[in-house]
PDB file of the backbone (N, CA, C, O) and the ligand in Angstrom, with CONECT records:
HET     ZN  A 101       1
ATOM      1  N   UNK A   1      16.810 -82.110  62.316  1.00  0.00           N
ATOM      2  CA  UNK A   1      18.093 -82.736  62.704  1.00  0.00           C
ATOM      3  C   UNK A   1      19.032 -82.750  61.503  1.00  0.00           C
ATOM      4  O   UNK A   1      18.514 -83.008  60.416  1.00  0.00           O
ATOM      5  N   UNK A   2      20.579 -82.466  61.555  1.00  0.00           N
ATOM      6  CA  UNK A   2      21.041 -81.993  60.328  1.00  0.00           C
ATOM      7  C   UNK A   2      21.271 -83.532  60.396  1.00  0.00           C
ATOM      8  O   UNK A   2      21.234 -84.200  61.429  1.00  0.00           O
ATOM      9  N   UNK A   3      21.572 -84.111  58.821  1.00  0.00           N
ATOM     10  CA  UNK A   3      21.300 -85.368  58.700  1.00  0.00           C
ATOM     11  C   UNK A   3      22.537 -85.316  57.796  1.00  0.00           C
ATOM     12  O   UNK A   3      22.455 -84.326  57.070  1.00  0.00           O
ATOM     13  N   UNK A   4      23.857 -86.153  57.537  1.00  0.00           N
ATOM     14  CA  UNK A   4      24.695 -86.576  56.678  1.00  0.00           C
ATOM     15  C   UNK A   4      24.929 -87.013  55.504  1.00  0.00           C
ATOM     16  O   UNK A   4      26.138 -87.247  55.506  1.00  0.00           O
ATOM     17  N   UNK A   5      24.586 -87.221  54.678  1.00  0.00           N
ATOM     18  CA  UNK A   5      23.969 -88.241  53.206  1.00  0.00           C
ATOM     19  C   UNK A   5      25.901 -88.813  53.118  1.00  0.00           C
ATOM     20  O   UNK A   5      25.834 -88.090  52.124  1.00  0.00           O
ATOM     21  N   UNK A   6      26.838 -89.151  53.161  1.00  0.00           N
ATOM     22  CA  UNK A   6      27.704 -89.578  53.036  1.00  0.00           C
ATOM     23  C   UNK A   6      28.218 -90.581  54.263  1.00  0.00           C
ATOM     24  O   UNK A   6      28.896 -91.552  53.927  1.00  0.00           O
ATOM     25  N   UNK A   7      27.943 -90.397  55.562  1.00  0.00           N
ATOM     26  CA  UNK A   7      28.281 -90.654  57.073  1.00  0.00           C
ATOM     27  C   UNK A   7      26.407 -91.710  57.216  1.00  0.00           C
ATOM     28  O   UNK A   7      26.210 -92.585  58.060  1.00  0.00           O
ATOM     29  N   UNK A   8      25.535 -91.332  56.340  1.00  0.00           N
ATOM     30  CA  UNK A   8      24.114 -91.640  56.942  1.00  0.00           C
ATOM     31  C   UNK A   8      23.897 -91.352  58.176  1.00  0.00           C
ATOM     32  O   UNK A   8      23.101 -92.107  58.734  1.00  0.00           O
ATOM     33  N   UNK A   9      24.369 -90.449  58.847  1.00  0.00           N
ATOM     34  CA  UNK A   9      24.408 -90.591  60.156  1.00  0.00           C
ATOM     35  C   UNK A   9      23.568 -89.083  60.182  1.00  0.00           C
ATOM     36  O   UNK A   9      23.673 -88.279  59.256  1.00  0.00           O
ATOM     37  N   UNK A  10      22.674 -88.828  61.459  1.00  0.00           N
ATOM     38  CA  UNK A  10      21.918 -87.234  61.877  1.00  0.00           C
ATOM     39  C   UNK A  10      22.911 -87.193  63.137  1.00  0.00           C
ATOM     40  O   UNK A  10      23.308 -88.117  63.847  1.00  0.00           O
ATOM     41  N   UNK A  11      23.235 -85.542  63.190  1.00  0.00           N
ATOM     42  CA  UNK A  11      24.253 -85.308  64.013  1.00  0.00           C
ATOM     43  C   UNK A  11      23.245 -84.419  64.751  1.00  0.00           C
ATOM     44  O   UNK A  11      22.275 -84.202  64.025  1.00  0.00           O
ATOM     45  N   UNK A  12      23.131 -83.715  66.198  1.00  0.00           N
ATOM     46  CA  UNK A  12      23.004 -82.670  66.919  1.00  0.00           C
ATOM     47  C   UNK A  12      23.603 -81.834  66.011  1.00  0.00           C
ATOM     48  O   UNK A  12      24.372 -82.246  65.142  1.00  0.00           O
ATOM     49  N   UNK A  13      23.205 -80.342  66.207  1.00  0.00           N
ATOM     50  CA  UNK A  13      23.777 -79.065  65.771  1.00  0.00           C
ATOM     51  C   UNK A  13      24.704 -78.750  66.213  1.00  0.00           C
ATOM     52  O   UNK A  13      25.618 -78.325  65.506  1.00  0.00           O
ATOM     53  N   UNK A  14      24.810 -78.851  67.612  1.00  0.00           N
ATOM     54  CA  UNK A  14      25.875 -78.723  68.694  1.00  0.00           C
ATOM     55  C   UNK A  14      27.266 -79.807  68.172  1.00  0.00           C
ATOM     56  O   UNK A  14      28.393 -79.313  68.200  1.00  0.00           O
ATOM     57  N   UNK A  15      27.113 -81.055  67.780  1.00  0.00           N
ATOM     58  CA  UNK A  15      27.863 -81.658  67.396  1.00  0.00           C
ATOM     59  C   UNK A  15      28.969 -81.224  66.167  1.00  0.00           C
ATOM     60  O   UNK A  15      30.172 -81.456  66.282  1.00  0.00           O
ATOM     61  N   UNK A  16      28.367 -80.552  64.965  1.00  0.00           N
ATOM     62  CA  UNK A  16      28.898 -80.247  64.295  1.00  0.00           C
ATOM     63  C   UNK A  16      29.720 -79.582  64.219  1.00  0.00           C
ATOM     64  O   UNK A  16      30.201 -79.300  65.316  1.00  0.00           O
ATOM     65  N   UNK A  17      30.400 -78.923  63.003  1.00  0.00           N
ATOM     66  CA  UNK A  17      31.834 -78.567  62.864  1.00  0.00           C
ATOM     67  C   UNK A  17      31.334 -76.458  63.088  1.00  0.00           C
ATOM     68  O   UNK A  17      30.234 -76.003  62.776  1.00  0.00           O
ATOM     69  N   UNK A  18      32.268 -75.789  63.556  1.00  0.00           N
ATOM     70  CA  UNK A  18      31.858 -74.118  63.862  1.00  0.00           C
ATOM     71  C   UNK A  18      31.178 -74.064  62.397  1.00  0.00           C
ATOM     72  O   UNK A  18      30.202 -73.316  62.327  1.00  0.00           O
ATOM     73  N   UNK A  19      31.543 -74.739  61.230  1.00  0.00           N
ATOM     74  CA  UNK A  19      31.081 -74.059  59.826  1.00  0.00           C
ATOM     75  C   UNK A  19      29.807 -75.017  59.343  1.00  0.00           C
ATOM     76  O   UNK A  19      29.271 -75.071  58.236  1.00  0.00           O
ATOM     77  N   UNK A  20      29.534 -75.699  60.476  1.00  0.00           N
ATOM     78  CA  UNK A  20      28.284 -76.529  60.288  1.00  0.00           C
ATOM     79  C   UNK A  20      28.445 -77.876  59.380  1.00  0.00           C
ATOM     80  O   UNK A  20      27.544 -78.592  58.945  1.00  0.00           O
ATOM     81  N   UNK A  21      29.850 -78.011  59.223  1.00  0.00           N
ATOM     82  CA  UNK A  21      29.795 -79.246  58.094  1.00  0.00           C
ATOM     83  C   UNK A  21      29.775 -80.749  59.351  1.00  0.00           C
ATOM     84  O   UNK A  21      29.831 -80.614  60.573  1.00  0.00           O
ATOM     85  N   UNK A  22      29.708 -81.694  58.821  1.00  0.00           N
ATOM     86  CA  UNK A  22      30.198 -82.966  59.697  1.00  0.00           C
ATOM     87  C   UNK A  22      31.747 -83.218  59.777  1.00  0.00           C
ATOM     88  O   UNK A  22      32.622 -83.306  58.915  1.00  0.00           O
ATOM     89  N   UNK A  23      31.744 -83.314  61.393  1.00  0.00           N
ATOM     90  CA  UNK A  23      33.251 -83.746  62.225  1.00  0.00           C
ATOM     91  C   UNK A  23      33.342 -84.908  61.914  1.00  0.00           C
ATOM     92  O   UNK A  23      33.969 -85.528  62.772  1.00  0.00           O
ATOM     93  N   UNK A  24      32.886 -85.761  60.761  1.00  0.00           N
ATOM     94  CA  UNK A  24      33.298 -87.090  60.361  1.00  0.00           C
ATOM     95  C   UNK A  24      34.233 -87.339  59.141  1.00  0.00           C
ATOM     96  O   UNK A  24      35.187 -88.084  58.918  1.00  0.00           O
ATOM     97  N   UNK A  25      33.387 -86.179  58.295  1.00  0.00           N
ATOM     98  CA  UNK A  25      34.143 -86.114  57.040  1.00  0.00           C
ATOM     99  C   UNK A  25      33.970 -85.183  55.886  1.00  0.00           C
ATOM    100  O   UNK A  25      34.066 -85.269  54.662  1.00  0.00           O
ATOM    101  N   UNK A  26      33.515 -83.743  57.244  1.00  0.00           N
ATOM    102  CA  UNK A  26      33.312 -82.646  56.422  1.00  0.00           C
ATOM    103  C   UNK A  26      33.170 -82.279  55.808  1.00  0.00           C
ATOM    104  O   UNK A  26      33.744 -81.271  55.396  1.00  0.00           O
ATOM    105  N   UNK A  27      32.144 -82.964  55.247  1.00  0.00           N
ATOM    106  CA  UNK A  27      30.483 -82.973  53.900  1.00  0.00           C
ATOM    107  C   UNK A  27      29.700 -81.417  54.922  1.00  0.00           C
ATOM    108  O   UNK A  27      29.622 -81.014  56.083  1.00  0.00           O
ATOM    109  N   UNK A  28      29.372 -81.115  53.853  1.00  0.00           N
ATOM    110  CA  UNK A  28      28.274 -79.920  54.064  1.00  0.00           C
ATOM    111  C   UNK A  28      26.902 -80.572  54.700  1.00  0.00           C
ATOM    112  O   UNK A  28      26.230 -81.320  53.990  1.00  0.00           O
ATOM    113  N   UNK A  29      26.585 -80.342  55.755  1.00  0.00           N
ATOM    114  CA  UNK A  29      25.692 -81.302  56.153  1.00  0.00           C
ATOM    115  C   UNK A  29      24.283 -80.780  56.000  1.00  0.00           C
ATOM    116  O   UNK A  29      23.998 -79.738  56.590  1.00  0.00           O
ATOM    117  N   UNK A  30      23.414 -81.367  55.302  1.00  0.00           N
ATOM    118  CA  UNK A  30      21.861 -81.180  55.363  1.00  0.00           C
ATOM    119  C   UNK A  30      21.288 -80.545  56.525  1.00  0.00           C
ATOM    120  O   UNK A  30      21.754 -80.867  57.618  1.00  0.00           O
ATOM    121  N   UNK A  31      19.978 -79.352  56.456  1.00  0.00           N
ATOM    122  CA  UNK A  31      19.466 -79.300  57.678  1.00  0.00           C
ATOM    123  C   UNK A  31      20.384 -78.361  58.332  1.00  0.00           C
ATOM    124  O   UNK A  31      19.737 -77.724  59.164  1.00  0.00           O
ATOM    125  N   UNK A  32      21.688 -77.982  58.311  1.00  0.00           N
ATOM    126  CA  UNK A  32      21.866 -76.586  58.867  1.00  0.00           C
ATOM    127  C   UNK A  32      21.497 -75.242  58.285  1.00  0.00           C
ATOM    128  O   UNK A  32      21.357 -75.251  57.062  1.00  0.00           O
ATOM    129  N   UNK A  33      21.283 -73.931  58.982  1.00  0.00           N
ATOM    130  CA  UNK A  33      20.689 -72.988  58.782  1.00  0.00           C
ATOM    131  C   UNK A  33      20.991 -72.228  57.106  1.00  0.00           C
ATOM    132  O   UNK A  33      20.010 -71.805  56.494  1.00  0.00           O
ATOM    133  N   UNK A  34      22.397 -72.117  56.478  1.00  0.00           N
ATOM    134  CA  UNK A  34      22.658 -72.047  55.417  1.00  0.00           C
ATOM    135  C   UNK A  34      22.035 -72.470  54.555  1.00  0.00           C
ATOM    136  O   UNK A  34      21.400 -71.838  53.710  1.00  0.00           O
ATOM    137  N   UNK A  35      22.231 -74.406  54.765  1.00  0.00           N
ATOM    138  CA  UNK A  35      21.535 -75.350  53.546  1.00  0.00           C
ATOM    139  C   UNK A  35      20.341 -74.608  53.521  1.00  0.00           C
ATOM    140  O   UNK A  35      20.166 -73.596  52.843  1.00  0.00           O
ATOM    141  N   UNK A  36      19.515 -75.136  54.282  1.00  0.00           N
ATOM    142  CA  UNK A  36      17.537 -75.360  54.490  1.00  0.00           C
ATOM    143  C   UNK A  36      17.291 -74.047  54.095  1.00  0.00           C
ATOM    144  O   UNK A  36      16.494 -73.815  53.186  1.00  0.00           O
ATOM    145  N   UNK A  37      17.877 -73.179  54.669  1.00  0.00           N
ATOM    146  CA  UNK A  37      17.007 -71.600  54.788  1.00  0.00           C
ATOM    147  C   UNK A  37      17.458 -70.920  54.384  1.00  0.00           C
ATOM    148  O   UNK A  37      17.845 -70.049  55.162  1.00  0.00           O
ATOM    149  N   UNK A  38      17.828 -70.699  52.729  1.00  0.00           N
ATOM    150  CA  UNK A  38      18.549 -69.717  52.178  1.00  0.00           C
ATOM    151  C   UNK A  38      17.421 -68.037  52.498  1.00  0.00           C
ATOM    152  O   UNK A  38      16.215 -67.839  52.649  1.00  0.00           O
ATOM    153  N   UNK A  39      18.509 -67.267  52.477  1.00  0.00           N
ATOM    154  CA  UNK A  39      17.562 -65.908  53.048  1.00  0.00           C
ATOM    155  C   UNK A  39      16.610 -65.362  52.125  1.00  0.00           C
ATOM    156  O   UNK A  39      16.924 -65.013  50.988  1.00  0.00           O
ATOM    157  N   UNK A  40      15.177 -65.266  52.709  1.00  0.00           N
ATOM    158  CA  UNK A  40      13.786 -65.147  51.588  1.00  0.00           C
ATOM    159  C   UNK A  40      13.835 -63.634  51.396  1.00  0.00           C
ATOM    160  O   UNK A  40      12.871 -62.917  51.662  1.00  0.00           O
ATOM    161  N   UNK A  41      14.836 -63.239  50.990  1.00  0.00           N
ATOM    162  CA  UNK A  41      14.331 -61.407  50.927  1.00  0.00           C
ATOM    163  C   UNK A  41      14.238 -61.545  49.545  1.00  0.00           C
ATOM    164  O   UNK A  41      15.009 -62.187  48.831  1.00  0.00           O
ATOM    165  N   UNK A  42      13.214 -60.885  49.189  1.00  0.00           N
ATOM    166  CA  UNK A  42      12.902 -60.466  47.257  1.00  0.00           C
ATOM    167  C   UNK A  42      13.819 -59.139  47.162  1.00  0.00           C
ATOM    168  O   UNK A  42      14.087 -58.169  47.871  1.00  0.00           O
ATOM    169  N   UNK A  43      14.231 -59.769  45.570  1.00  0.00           N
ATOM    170  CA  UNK A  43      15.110 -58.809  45.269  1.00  0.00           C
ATOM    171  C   UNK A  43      14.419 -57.402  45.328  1.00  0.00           C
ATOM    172  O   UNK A  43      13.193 -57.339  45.425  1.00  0.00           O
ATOM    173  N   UNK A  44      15.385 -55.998  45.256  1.00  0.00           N
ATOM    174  CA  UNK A  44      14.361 -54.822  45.375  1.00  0.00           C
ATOM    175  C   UNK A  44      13.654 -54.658  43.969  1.00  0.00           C
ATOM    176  O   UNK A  44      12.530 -54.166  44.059  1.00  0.00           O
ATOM    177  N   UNK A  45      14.078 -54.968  42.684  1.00  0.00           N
ATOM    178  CA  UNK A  45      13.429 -54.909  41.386  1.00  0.00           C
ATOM    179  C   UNK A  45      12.136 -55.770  41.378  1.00  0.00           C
ATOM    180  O   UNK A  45      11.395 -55.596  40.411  1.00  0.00           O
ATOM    181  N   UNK A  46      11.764 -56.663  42.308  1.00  0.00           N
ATOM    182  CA  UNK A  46      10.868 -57.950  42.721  1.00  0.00           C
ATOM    183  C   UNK A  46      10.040 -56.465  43.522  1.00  0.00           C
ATOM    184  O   UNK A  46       8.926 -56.049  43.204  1.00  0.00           O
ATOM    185  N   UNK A  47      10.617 -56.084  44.211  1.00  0.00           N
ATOM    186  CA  UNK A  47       9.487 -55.263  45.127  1.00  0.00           C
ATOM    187  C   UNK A  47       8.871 -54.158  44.395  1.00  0.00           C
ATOM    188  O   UNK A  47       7.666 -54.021  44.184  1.00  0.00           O
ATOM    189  N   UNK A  48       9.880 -53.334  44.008  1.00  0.00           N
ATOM    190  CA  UNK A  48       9.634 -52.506  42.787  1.00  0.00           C
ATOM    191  C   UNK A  48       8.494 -52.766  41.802  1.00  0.00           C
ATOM    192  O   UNK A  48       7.591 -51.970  41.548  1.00  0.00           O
ATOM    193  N   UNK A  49       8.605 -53.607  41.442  1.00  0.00           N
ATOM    194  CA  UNK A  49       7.385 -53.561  40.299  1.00  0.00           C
ATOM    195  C   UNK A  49       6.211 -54.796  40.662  1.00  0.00           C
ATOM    196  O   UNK A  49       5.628 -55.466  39.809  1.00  0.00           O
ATOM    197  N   UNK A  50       5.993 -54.929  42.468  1.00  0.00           N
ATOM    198  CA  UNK A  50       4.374 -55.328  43.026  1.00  0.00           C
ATOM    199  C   UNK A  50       4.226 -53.964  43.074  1.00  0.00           C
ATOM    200  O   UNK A  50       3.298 -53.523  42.396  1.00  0.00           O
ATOM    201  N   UNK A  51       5.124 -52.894  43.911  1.00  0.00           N
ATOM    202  CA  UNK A  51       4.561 -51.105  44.255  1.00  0.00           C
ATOM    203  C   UNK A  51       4.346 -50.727  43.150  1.00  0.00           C
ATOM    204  O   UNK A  51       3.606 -49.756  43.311  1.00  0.00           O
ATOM    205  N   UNK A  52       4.553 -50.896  41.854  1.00  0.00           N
ATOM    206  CA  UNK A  52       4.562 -50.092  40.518  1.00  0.00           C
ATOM    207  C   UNK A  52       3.105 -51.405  39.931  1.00  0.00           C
ATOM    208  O   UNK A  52       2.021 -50.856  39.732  1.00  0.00           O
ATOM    209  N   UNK A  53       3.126 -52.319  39.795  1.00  0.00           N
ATOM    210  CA  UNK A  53       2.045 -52.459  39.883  1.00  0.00           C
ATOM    211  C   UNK A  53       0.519 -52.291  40.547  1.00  0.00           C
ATOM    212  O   UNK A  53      -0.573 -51.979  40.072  1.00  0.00           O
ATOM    213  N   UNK A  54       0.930 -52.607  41.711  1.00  0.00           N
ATOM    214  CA  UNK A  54      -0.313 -51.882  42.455  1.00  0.00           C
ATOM    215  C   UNK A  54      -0.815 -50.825  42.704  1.00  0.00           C
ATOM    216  O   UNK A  54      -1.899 -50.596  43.241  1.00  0.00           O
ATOM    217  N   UNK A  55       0.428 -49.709  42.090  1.00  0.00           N
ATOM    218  CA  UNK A  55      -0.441 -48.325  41.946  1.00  0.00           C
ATOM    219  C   UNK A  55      -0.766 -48.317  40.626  1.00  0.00           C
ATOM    220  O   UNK A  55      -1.562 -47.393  40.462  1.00  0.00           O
ATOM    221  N   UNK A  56      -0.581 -48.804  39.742  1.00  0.00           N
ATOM    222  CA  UNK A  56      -0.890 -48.754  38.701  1.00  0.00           C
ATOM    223  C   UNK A  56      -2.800 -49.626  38.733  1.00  0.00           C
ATOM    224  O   UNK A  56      -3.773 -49.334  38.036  1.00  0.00           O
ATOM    225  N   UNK A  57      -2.715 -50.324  39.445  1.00  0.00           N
ATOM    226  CA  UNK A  57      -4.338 -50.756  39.772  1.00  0.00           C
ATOM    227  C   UNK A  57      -4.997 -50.148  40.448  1.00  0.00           C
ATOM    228  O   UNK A  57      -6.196 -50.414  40.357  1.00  0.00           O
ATOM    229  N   UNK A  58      -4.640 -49.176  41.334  1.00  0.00           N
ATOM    230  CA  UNK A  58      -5.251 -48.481  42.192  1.00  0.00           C
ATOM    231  C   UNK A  58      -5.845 -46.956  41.113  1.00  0.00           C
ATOM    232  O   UNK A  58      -6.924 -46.364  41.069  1.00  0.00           O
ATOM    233  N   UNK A  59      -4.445 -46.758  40.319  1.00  0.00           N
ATOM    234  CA  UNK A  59      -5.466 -45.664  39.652  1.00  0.00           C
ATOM    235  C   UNK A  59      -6.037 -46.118  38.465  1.00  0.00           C
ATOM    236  O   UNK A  59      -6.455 -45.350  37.599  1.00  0.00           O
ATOM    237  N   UNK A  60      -6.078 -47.508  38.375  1.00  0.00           N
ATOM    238  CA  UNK A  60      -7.067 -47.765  37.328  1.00  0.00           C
ATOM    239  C   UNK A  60      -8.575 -48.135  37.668  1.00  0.00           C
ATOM    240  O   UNK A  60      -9.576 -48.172  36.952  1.00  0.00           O
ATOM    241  N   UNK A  61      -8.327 -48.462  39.371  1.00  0.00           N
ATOM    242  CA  UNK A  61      -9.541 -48.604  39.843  1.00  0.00           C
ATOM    243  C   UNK A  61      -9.926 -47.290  39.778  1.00  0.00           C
ATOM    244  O   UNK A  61     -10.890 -47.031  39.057  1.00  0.00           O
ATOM    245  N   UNK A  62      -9.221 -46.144  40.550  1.00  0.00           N
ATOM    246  CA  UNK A  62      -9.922 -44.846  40.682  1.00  0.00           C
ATOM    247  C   UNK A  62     -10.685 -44.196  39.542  1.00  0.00           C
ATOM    248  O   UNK A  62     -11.519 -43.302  39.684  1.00  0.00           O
ATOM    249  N   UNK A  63     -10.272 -44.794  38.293  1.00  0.00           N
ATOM    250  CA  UNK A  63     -10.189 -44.080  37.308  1.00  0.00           C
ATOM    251  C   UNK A  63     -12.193 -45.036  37.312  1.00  0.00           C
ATOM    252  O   UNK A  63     -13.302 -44.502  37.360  1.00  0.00           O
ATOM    253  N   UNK A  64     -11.924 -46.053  37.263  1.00  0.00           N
ATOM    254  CA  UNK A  64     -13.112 -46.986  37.098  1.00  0.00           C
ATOM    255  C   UNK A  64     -14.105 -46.232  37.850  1.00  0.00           C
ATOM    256  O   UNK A  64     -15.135 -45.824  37.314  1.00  0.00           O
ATOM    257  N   UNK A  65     -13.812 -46.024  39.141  1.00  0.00           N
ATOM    258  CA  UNK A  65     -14.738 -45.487  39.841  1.00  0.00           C
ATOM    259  C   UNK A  65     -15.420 -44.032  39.736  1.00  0.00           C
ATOM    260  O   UNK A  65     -16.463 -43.609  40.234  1.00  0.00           O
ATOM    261  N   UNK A  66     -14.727 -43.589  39.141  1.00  0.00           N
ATOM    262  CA  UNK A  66     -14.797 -42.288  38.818  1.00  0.00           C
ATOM    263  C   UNK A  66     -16.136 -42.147  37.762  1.00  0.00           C
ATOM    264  O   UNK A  66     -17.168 -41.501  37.944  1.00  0.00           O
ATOM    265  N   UNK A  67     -15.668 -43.140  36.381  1.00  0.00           N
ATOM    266  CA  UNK A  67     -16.256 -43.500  35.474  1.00  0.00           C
ATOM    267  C   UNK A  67     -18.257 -43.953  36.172  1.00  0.00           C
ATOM    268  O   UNK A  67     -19.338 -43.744  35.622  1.00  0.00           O
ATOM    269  N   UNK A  68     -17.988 -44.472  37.268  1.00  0.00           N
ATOM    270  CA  UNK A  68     -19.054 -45.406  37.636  1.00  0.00           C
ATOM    271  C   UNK A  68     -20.287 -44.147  37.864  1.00  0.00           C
ATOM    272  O   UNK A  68     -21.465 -43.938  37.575  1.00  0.00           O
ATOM    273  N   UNK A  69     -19.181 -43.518  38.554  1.00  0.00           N
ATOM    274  CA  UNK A  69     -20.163 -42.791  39.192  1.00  0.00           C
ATOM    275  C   UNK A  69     -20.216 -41.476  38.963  1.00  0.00           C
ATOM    276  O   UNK A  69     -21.077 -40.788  39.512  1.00  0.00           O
TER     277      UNK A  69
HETATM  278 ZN    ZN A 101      29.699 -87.069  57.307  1.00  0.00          ZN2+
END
């Protein structure tokens, strides 16, 4: 429930303003989709170097295995 911290008041979603703030006194209101849930995408340099790491373990395993056997 988006909740007010200035108004104390929890509004419906439906209630609120098209830009999600409060129709009381158009504070940015807690609990809408913006606030709460900023978007979880990892940057591509974040992705980049788990793939550059994990091949980098994969041929160190191969390499291990190789060794083993
Ligand atoms: Zn308010």
């Amino acid at each position: 429930m988006p909740w007010c911290e200035p108004c104390e008041k929890s509004w419906t979603p439906t209630s609120l303003n098209a830009d999600g703030t409060c129709p009381h006194c158009g504070e940015a209101v807690d609990g809408t989709e913006h606030i709460s849930q900023p978007p979880h995408r990892a940057p591509w340099h974040f992705k980049l170097m788990v793939v550059t790491i994990t091949v980098y373990l994969a041929y160190r395993l191969f390499q291990l295995v190789l060794w083993i056997f």
